[in-house]
N, C-alpha and C positions, 0 to 999 in steps of 0.2 A: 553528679548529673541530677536534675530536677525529674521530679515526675512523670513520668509517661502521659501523654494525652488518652491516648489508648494502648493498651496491655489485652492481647488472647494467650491464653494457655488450653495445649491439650485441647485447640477447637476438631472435633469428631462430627463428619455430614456423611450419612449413611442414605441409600436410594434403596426402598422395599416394591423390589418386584417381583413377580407370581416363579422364580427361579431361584430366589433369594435374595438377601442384602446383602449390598457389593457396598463397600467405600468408596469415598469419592474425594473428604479431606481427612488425613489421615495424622492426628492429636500434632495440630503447627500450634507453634507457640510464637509469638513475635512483639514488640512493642514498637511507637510510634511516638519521638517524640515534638515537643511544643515545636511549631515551626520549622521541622524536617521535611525532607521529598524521600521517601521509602521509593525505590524500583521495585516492584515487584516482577521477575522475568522468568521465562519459562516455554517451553512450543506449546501450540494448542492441545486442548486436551489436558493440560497439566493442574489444571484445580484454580488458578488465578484469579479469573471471573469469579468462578463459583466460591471462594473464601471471600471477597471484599460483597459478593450479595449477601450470605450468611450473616456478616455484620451487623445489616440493617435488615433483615427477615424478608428478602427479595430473593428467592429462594427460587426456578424457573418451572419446578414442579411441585404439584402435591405428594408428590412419592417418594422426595426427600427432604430429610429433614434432621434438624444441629440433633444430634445423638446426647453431646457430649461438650466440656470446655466451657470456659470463662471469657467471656466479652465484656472490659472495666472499660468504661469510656469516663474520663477522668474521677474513676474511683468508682462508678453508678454500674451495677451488673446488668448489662442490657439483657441478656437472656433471660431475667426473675421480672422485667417490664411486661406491659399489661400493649395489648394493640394500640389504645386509643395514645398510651405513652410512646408507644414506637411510630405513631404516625409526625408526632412533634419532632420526633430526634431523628427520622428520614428527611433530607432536605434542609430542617430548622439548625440541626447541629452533624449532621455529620449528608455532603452532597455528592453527587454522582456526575460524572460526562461519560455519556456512553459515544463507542466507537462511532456508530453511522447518526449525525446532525440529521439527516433527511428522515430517518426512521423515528426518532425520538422526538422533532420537532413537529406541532400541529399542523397541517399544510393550508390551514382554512382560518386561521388565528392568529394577526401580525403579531410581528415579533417583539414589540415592545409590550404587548397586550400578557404574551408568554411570560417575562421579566416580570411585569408589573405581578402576577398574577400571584407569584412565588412572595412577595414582599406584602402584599395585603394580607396573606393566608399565616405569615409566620411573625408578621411585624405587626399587623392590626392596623396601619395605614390605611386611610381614607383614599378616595382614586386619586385626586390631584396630588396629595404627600406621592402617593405608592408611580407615579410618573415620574415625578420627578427625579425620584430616588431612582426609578430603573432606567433615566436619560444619560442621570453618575454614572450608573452600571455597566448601560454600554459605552459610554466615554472613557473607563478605565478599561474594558476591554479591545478595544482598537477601532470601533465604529468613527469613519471620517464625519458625517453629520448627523450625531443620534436622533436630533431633532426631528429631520425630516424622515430618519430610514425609522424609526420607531413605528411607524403605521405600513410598513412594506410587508409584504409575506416570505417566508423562507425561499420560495421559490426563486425570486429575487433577488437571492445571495450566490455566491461563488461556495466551494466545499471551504474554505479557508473561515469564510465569512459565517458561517449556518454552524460551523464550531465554535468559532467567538461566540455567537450568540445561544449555544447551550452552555458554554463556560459563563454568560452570565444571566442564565438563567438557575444554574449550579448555586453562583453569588447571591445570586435575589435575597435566598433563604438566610445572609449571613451565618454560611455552617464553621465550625470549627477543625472541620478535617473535610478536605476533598478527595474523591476518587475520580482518577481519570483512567478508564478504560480502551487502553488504545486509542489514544486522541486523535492522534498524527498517523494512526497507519494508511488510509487513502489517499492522503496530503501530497505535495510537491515537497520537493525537499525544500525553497524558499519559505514554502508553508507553514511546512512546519518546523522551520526553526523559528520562525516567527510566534507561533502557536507555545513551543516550548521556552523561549523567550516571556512570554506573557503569562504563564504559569509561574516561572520565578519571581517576576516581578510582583506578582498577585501575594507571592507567599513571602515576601519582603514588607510589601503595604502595609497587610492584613496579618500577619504574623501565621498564617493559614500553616495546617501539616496538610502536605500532600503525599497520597499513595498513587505513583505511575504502572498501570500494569500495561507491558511492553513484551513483547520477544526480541525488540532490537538492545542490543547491547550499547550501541554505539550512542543511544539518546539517555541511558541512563549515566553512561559515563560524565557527558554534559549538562548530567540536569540534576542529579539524584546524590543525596549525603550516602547514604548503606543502598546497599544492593539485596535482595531475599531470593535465590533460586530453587522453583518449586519443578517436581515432575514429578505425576500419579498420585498427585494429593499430597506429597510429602514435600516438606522441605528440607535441601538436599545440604544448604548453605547461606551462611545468611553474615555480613558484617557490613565495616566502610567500603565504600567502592574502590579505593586505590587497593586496598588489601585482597577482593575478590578479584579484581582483571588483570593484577600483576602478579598476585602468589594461590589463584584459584587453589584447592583441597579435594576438590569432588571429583572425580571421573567426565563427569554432564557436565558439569561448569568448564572446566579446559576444556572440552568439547565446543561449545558455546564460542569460549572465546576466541578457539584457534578458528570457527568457521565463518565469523565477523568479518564480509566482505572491507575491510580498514584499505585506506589509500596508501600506496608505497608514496615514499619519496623521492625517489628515485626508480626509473628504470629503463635499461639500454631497449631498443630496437631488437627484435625477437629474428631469430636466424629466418625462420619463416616469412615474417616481414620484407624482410631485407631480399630475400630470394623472390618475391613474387615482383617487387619494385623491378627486381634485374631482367625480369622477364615478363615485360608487359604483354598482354592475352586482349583479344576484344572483350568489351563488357558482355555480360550476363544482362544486367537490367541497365537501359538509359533513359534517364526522364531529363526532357526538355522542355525547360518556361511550362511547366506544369501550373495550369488554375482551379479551381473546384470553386464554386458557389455555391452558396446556397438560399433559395427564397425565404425574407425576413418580414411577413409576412404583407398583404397586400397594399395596394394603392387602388387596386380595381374599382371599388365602392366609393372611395373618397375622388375617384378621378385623375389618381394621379399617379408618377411611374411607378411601376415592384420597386422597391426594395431588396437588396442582397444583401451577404452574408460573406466577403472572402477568407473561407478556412483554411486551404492551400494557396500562395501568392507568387508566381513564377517562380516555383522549387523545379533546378537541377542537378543530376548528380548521376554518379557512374556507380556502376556495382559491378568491381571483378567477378570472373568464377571462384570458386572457393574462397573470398573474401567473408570475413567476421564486421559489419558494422552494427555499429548504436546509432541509434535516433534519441536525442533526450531533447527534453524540453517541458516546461510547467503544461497544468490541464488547460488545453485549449488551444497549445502552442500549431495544432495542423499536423501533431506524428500520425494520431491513430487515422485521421482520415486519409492523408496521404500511403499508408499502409493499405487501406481498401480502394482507395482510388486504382493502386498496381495492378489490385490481384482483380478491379472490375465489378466490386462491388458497389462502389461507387462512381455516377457518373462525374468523367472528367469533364469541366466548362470549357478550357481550349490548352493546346498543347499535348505530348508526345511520349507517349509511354510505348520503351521498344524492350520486349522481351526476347533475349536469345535472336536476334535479327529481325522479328515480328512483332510490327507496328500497331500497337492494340487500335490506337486510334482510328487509323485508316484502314485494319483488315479485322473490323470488329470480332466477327466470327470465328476464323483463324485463330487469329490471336485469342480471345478468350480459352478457344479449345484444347490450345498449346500451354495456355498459363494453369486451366485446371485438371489438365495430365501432369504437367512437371512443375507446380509451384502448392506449396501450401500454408497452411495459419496457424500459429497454437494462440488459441485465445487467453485471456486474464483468470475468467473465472472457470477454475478445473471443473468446479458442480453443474455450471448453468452451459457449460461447453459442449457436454456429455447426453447422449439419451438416456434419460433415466428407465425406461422401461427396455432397454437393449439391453444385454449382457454387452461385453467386451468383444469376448469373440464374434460375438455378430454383427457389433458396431464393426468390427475391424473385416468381415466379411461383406460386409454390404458397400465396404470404399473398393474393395477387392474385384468385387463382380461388378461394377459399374465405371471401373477403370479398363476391367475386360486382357488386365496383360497375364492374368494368371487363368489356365484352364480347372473347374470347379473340384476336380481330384486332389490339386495342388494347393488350394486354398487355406484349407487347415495345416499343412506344414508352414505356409508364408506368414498364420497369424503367430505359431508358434515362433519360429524369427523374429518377428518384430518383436514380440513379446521379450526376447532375450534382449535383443540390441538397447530397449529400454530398461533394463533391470527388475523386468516383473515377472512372479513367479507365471510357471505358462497354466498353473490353474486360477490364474485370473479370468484368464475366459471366459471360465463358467461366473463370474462374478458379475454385479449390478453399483454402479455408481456411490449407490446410498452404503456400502457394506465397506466402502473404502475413503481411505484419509485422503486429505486434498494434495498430497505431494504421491501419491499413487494414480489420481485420478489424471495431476497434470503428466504424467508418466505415459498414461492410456489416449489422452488427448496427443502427446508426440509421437504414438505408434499408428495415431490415427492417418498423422501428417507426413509420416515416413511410410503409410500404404498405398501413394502413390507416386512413391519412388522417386523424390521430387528432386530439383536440381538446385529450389529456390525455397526456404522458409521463413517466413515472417513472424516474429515470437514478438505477442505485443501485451506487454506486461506481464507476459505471462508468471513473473515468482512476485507480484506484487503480496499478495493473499496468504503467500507463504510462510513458514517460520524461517525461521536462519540458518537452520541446521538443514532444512530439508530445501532452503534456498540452493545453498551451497550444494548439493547433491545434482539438483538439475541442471545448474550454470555448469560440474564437470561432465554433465550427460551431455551437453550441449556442445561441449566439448569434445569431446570424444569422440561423436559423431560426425562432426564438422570432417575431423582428421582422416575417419575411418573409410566412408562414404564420400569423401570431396565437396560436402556441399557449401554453399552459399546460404549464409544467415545473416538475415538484417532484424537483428535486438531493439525494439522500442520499450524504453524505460525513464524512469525519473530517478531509480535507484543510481546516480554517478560512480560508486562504489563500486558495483556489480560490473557496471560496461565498460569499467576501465579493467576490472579482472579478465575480461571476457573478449572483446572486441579490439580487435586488429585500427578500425579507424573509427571515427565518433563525429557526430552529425549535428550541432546545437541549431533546434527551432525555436522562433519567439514569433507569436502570432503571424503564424501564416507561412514564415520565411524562414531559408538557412542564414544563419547569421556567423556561424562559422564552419568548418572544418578540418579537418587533418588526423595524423597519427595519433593514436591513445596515445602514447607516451609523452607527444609534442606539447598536443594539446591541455594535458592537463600539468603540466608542469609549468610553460607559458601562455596562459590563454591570452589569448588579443585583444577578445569583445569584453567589455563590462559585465552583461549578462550571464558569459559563459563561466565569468570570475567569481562574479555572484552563486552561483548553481555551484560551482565546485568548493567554497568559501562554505558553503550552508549545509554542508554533508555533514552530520554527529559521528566524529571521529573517537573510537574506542579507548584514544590516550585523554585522560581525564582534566588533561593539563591546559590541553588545547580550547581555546576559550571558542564557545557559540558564538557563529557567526550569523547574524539574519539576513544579509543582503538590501538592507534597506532604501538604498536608493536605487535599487534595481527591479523589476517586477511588480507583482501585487501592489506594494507597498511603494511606489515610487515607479510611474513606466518611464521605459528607458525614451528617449527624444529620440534619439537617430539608430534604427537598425540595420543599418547597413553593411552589407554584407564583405568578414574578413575571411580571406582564403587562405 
């Protein structure tokens, strides 16, 4: 084997605070070599980020700091480098894609300007060289006309798109090792197999080594030569990926991989299924030729008509009681508004929303009143869901007394309940937001939703954010519940994986409309619609063998002609 690109040994990052110095990476040793994909995996928390910053002295505090350990970037000891040297060899020879495009990219500085800016600074290109060369850039990147979108602002891209264009912004610099920091975790799944698709290609062209730091399992397996599994700073296991996902060694790693939501190949009609078919019930929710609008901005000034927006397009559908459904479909497909549209958070433009026999549409009042006694939400984001200045228990006190079904003696025994039914210890209560991990917090956001004793819950994205380990935790919480309580869940997700572990029926939306439905099981073993063949074709399946699929003539990358809807 030839030389390592880069070689750490015994890398040591210690955090000095006024309580002492705690570790943070704890002496990893790893190499990287010429033209490899390193996975690096792990749940948050686990040191990932914070090893591939260390690298290049992007360190996210002054309080800590490389203690210890060898960084050879082919043969050069970056750690014995001087700053003005480390500013050449961040970006020039070794680049970065960080997770969120919108946070990382300028919002006030088109995006060819971003590109160009990295090649002038590292190449020494004049402006017209350093344009033209960042036209190539976004042209190998997937830009349909760089020409003209080269003067656009970010904001004018899609999430799929504001990633391409920090991956080649990444490029600009011609570096010699890239890091992509959860590239694709926001993504669609079309997205981001497209996304990841375009990184191999990259590391094919350019001969690039790339480091993937991921917690899905399932994108390393199709993307990544070795696999490195880190938790608390340590690394636990580290080789080729066939040898870590089929003979794992570590405790954590079989953990991991046994909790990788992977698609069966099969699977019969669930006894539960089969019994509720036998005994049809009136629905719980009925939406009829449901529309939502929305104004796209005016005409008023120019003289001429508004402009709209259809983000719901005559969606119908039935929701038994105690039914499990998915909503999936790409960002923009009409789930998440059609989800607020029910619950009345948003306004309907025409058509029928009937909850439990009560016509939101025509008995506004009522019906709201009815949907926010017995129906409720668990949001995506467990942090921004949450009052940060409540505790728990008085988050969960204040759904309590304003619901009015418990008298205020009772109250503290009913938060203590919830607190069980979700698996949290009951001295959470006295706990704040900021003090807890995000699979606790989305734990306290479901005890929120079960304090109004609901009939109906809508969980929308809610393990998008999540790790895998602590994915799988909430999908059997959700579970459990379901059974325990009899309720009714309608799951919106783009995870296919998850909704087919999860959910009794599945719901595919493509701009605005249902494009299909039926049984999990039905559905995803023959799907009917192209789209929906697509979406299930693009899921990163854990067997290594399994070749990425992108969907290319489906979606983003190719819209579908005719969506019309198969039942």
């Amino acid at each position: 084997m030839s030389a390592p690109v880069l070689s750490v040994r015994n890398l040591k990052v210690d955090v000095h605070l006024d309580s002492g110095v705690r570790s943070l990476i704890d002496g990893i040793s790893l190499d990287l070599g010429k033209g490899e994909i390193l996975g690096l995996v792990g749940e948050s928390g686990s040191g990932k980020s914070l090893f591939c910053r260390a690298l290049v002295r992007l360190l996210p505090s002054s309080l800590m700091k490389v203690e210890s350990g060898s960084i050879k970037l082919e043969g050069r000891e970056l750690t014995e480098i001087s700053d003005p040297e480390m500013l050449q060899v961040r970006g020039g020879e070794i680049g970065m894609i960080f997770q969120n495009p919108s946070s990382h990219l300028d919002p006030v500085m088109k995006i060819g300007g971003q590109i160009a800016e990295g090649i002038r600074y590292h190449q020494g290109l004049n402006a017209r060289d350093a344009r033209a060369a960042a036209i190539e850039i976004m042209t190998q990147v997937g830009f349909s006309d760089p020409v003209s979108q080269y003067d656009s602002y970010p904001h004018e891209f899609s999430g799929g798109m504001r990633q391409r264009a920090m991956i080649g912004v990444a490029l600009s610099c011609n570096p010699k090792i890239l890091i992509a920091d959860e590239p694709t975790t926001a993504l669609d799944v079309t997205i981001q197999a497209q996304i990841l698709r375009l990184l191999m290609e990259i590391r094919d062209q350019r001969g690039l080594s790339i480091i993937v730091i991921t917690h899905d399992l399932g994108i390393v397996a199709q993307t990544c030569d070795r696999i490195a599994v880190m938790r608390r700073g340590k690394l636990m296991e580290e080789g080729p990926k066939r040898t870590i996902l089929s003979r794992p060694q570590n405790p954590y790693t079989i953990n991991l991989v046994n909790s990788h939501p992977s698609m069966p190949d099969t699977t019969a009609p669930t006894q539960t299924a089969a019994a509720k078919l036998a005994n049809p019930v009136k629905p719980l929710l009925e939406i009829d030729d449901l529309h939502v609008r929305f104004p796209a901005g005016g005409g008023i000034l120019r003289g001429s008509t508004a402009k709209t927006i259809s983000a719901v397009s005559g969606v119908s559908l039935q929701i038994m009681p105690a039914e499990t459904v998915g909503i999936v479909g790409e960002s923009g497909s009409g789930k998440s508004t059609l989800a607020r549209a029910v619950l009345g958070l948003t306004p309907i433009s025409s058509g029928h929303v009937t909850f439990d026999g009560t016509d939101i549409a025509q008995q506004k009042h009522a019906g709201l009143t009815k949907l926010r006694r017995e129906a409720a939400m668990v949001f995506q984001d467990p942090y921004n869901a949450l009052n940060p200045r409540l505790t728990i228990g008085q988050m969960l006190a204040e759904v309590l007394k304003v619901q009015g079904k418990f008298a205020a003696r009772d109250i503290p025994t009913r938060i203590d309940e919830l607190l069980d039914l979700v698996g949290l210890e009951r001295d959470f209560a006295n706990r704040k937001p900021k003090s807890m991990s995000g699979g606790q917090c989305q734990r306290a956001g479901i005890a929120r939703a079960l304090a109004v004793d609901p009939k109906l819950i809508i969980a929308d994205e809610c393990v998008a954010a999540l790790d895998v380990t602590i994915q799988a935790q909430i999908i059997d919480l959700f579970r459990d519940l379901a059974r325990k309580m009899n309720l009714t869940l309608i799951f919106i997700a783009h995870d296919l994986a998850i909704v087919r572990n999860l959910c009794e029926r599945v719901v595919v939306m493509y701009r605005g409309e249902v494009v299909e439905e039926g049984r999990s099981e039905e559905l995803f073993a023959r799907p009917k619609h192209p789209y929906t063949a697509a979406l299930i074709a693009a899921i990163p399946d854990i067997d290594p063998d399994k070749p990425l699929v992108t969907g290319a003539n489906t979606g983003p990358a190719g819209p579908i002609k005719s969506v019309k809807r198969i039942p």
